[in-house]
C-alpha positions in Angstrom: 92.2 87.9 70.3 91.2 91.5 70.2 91.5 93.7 67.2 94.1 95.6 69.2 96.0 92.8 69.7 95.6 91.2 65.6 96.7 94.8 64.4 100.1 94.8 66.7 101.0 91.2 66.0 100.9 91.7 62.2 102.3 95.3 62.3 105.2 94.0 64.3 105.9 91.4 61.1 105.6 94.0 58.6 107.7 96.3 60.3 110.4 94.2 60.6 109.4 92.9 56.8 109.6 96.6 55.9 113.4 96.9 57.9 114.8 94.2 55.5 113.8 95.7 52.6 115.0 99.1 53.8 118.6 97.1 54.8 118.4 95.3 51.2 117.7 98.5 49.2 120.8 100.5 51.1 123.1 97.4 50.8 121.7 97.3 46.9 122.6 100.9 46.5 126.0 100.6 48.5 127.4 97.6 47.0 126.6 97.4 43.7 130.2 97.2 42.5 131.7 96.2 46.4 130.5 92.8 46.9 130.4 91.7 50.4 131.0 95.0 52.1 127.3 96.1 50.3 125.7 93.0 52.0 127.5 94.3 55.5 127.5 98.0 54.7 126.1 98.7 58.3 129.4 98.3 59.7 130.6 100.8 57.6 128.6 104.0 58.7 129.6 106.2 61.1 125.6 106.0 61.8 124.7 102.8 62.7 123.3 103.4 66.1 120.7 106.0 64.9 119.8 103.3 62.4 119.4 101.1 65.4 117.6 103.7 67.8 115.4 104.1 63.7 114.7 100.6 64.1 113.5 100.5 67.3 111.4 103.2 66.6 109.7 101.9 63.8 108.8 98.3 65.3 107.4 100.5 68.6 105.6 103.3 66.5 104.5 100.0 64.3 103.1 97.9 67.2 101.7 101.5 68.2 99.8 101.9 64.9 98.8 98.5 64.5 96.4 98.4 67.3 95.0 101.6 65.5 94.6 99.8 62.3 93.0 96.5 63.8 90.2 98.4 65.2 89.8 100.8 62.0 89.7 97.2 60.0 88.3 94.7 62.0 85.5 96.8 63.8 84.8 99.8 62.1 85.2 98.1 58.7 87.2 100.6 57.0 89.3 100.3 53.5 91.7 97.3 54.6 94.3 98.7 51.4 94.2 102.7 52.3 94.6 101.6 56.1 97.6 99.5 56.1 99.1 102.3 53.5 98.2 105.2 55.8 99.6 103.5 58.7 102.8 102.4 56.7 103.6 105.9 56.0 103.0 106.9 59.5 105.4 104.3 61.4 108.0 105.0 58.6 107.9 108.5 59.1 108.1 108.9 63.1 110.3 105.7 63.0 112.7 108.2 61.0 111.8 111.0 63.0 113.1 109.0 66.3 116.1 107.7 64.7 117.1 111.1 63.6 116.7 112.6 67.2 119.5 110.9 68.3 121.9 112.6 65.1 119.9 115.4 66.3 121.1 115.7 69.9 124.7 113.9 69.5 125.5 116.7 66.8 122.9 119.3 65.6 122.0 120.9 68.8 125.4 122.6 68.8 125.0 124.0 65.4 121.7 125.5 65.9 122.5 129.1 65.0 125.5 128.4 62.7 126.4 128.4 58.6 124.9 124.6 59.4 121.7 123.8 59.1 120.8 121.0 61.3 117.3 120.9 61.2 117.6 120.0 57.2 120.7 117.6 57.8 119.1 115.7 61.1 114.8 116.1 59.7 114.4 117.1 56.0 116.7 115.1 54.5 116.8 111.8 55.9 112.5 112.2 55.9 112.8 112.8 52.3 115.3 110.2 51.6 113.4 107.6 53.4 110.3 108.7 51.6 111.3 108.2 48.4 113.2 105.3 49.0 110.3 103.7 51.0 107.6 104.4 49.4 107.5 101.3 47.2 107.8 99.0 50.0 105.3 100.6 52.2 102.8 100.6 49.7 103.6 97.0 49.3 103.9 95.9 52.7 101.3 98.0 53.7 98.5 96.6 51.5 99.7 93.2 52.5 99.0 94.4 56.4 95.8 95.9 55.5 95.0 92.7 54.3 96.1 90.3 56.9 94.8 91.9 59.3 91.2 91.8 57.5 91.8 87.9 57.1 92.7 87.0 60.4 89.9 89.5 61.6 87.6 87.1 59.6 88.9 84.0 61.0 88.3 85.2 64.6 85.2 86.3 64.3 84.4 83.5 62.8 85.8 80.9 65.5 84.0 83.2 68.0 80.7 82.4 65.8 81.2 79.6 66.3 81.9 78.7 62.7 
């Protein structure tokens, strides 16, 4: 298996990995006092398909990124920890990015030139918001893809060896 294809693989996991954390902290934050409607909050918001378009986004951008991050690991031997980080940030960030086009173009596009300010409502704010709310978990997960990638790396080269 190529480096390409190790990356991919594991960024694929960790995306989705970093998804449910991102669906457990929102149903945390929703339904602290609501019981089941925090654990199925999703159904609530008027937003669920940009959530769904995010998704998407992040598990393509993350398969995207991943074949980045095999080669900067397995062959060029770079810092397995600041790699997966690095890459963490950037899938969640143009994962939001994508998800917030579609808010974008269903609503803010008419109020470009208004009192509104769509740019903050559809960008700014859902990139900070994700940010700060992510930034735990990408850390996390993203150390742990660092270094699973640099593992299985290991154990490739290694059959490949021979060994």
């Amino acid at each position: 298996m190529t480096a390409q294809q190790i990356g991919s693989r594991i960024a694929v996991k960790s995306t989705l990995m970093g998804i449910g954390a991102a669906y457990l902290i929102m149903a945390t934050l929703v339904g602290l006092d609501s019981g089941i409607k925090g654990v199925i909050w999703i159904l609530e918001v008027d937003y669920w398909e940009n959530l769904l378009l995010g998704g998407f986004g992040l598990t393509l951008m993350g398969y995207l990124f991943g074949r980045i991050a095999g080669v900067e690991i397995i062959q060029r031997k770079k810092n397995h920890k600041w790699v997966g980080i690095k890459y963490g940030y950037l899938t969640l960030l143009t994962g939001t990015i994508i998800g917030s086009t579609l808010g974008f173009i269903q609503e803010g596009l008419d109020n470009i030139g208004t009192q509104a300010s769509p740019f903050e409502d559809y960008y700014f704010k859902p990139l900070f918001l994700v940010t700060i709310f992510g930034s735990i978990p990408v850390v996390l997960i993203g150390v742990w893809f660092g270094r699973t990638i640099k593992k299985v790396g290991k154990e490739e080269q290694g059959i490949s060896n021979g060994f």
